[in-house]
N, C-alpha and C positions, 0 to 999 in steps of 0.2 A: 504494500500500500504506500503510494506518495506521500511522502510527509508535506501537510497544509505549511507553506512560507507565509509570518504575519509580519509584514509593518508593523512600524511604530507609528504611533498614536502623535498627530501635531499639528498645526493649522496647516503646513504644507501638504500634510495627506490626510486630507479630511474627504470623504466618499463621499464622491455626487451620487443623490438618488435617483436620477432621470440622464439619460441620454439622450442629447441631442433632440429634447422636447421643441416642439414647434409654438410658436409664437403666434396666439389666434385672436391674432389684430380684430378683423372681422364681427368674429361671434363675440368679443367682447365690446364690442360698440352697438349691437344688436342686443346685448342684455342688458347694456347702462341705458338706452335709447325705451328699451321697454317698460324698463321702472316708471317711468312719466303714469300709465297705465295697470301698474299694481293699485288698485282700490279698493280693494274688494273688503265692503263696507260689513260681510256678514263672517270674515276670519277674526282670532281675536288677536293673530299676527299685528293687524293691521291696528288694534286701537292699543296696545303693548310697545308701537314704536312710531305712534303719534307724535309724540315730544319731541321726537329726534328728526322731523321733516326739515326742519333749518340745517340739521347737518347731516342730513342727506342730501339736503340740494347743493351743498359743495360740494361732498365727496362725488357725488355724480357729474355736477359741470368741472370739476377739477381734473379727473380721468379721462370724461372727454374732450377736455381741454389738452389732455397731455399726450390724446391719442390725436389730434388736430380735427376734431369735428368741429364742424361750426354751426350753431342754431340757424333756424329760420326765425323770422321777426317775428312768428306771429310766437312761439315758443317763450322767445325773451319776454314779448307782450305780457303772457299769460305767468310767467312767474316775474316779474315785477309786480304785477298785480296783485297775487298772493303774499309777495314782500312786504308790501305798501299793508297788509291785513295782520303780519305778526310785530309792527312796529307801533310801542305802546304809549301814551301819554307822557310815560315819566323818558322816556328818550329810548330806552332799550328792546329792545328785542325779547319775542319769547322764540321757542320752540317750535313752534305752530302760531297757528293765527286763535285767539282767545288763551293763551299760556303766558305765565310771569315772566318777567323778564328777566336775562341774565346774561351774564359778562361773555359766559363760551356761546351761546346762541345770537346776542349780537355782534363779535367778533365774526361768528361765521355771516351772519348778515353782509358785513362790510368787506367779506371776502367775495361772498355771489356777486352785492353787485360791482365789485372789481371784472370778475369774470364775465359777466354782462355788458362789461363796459358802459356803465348806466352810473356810476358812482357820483353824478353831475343830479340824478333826480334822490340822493338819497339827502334827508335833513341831516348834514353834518352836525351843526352845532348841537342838538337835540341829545347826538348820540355821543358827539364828544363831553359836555356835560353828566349824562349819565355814568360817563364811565368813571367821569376825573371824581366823583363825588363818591366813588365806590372806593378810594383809597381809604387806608388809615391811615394813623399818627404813625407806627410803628412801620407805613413804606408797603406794606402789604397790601394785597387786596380781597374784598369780601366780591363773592360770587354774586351774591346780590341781598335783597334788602334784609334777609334772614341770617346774615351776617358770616355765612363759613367760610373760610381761608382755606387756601391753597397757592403753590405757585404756577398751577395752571392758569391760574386767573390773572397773575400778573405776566405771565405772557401774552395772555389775552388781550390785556390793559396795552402794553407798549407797542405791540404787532398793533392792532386796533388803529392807536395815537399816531404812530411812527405815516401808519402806510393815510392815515387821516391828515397829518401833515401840523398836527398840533401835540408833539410830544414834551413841549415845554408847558401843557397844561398842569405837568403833574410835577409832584418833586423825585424827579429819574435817580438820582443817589440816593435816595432814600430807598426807593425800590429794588435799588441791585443791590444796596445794602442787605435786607433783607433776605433777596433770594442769598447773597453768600453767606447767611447765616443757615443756608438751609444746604450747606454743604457738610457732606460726615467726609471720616476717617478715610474710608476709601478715596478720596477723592471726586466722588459720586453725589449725586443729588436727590432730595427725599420732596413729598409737598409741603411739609412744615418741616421746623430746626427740629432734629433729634429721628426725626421720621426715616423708616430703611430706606436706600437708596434703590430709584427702580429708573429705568432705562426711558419711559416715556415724560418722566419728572425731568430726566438728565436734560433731556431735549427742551423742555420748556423752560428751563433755568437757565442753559449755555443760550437759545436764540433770546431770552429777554438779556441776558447778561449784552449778549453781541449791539441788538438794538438800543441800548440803553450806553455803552459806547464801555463797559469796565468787565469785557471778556478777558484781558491781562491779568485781571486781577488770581484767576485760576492756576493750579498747575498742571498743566496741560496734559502732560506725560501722563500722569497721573491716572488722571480721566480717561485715556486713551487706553489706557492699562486694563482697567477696569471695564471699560464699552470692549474690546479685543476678548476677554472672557465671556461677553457673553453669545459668541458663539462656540456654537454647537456642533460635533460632530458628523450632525446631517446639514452642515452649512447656513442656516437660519440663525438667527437669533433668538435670545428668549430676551425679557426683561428681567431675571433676577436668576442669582445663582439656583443650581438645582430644579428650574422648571423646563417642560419644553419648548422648541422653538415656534413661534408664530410670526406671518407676513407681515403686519403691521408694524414688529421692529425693527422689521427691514430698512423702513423712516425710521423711528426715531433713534436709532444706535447708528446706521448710514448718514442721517445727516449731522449728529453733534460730530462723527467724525470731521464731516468735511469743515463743520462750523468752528472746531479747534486745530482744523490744519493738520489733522494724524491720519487721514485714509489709506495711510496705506499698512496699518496694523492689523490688520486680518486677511483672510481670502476671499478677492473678492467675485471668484468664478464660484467657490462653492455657494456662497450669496446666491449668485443668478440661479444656477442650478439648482438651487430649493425654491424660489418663487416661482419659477419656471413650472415646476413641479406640481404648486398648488393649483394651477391653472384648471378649469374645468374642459371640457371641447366641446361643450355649448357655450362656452362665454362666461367671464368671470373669476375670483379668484377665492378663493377660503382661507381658510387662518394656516390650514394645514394638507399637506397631500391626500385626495380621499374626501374633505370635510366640504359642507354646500357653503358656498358660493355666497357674499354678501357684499354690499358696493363698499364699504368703509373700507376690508382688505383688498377689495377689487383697486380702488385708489391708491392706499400707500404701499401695495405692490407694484403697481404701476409710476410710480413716482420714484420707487427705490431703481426701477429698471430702466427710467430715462435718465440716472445717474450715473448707474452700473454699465449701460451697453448703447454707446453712439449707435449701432446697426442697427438697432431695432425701431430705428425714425420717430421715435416719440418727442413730444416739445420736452424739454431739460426742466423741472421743476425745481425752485429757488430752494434749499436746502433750512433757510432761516423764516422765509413770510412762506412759504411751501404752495406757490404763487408760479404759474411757468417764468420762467427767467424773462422771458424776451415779451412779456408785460409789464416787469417790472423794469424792466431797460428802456420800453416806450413811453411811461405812463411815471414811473419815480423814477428818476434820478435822482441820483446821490446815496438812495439806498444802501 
């Protein structure tokens, strides 16, 4: 009997799971295009993920944005319209049209109509207002009027201000104050101080830190160290030591790379080759190879792979406003 020859175990020999998987441009623009038409008023799917219609309409026009589809007018019409219904008296955004308002649901508000390029009919001040008044003393920010902290939200708050063009609303050292208080031992970053360090925090801390202009203040290496462990053997990422890998860190551990300038501490073919993997061949992408299809990893799979692979002709999405580049190159400067 042959004796089995094993490898050692290392980012340089990490097993792709798929072979030379094919790239299904196509059926994935026919399954984001068909969401528009998921309604179906009598599943209870559908009243289960009500609240997250606001961020579903970026992950949907973000992907198709990243696969280059372009709306018809009557399209953009029809959700400006329903924009114009989730935006509430006190300035912010809900979820949906009749939902309270909050920091991550008007932040994605003011990402659509970026993507709409409509950003001309939304009430800035309204929404710039709501936000700035969501800070606290201590540089933080509350989600919204129930008062919980995160530093999701202060990503929220500076992306928001930054790409709004009024980021001197707020007191910005104070803010990045705060998030680098929300840095532990590893190097790593939690949603509050003392909080474990998780990979989707890490991202929302190093892009507010970046936008907010006191990314130096980090140690970088550090970070890199740390984002480089968390992948995984099947090339994925996870967010936290000892779970398995899912697409969606694909963003956020691929972009705090690019955003602290270490990309090249991991593999970044065994990467391709797990979201590749995820892919369905009806269109769409899952958290995991095997697992159904949902637009949130359909997005930051797709976002991680127009970073990952010029060939695959996708528009290159902005690593920090997570925004295609080449809007933010026509529409913000300076960014």
């Amino acid at each position: 009997m042959q004796e089995e020859t094993k490898e050692p175990l290392g980012k340089s020999n990490i097993s792709p799971i798929s072979q030379q998987v094919p790239f299904y441009r196509e059926k994935h623009i026919t399954y984001l295009l068909s969401l528009e038409q998921s309604k179906d008023l009598d599943s209870i799917g559908y009243y289960l993920t009500e609240h997250l219609k606001m961020g579903g309409a970026y992950w949907s026009l973000a992907a198709l944005a990243c696969l280059k589809v372009i709306l018809s007018p009557q399209q953009k019409d029809s959700l400006l319209s329903w924009l114009k219904s989730c935006h509430n008296p006190d300035g912010g955004f809900g979820g949906n049209a009749g939902h309270d308002s909050h920091i991550t649901s008007t932040h994605y508000a003011v990402l659509v109509h970026i993507l709409l390029d409509s950003l001309e009919s939304l009430d800035k001040s309204r929404v710039i207002d709501y936000v700035v008044k969501l800070q606290n003393e201590d540089g933080s920010f509350n989600g919204d009027v129930w008062g919980e902290k995160d530093t999701r939200f202060s990503y929220c708050a500076l992306s928001s201000l930054a790409l709004l063009g009024n980021l001197d609303k707020i007191n910005v050292q104070k803010a990045c104050d705060y998030v680098l208080r929300c840095r532990n031992f590893d190097g790593a970053f939690g949603g509050l101080p003392d909080m474990e360090s998780h990979a989707a925090y890490v991202f929302c801390c190093v892009g507010a830190l970046r936008i907010g202009g006191y990314l130096s203040l980090i140690d970088k290496d550090a970070l890199a160290l740390w984002l480089s462990e968390r992948q995984t053997i099947k090339g994925g990422f996870n967010g936290r030591p000892e779970k398995l890998p899912d697409v969606c860190y694909s963003w956020w551990v691929y972009s705090s790379f690019l955003m602290i300038e270490r990309d090249g501490f991991f593999d970044k073919k065994g990467l391709e080759e797990y979201i590749m993997s995820c892919q369905d061949k009806e269109g769409g992408i899952g958290d995991k190879p095997g697992n159904c299809v949902d637009v949130f990893h359909s997005f930051f799979g797709l976002a991680a792979l127009s970073m990952l692979d010029k060939g695959l002709g996708l528009e290159e999405i902005d690593p920090t406003f997570a925004l295609p580049k080449k809007i933010l190159k026509e529409k913000f400067k300076g960014l």
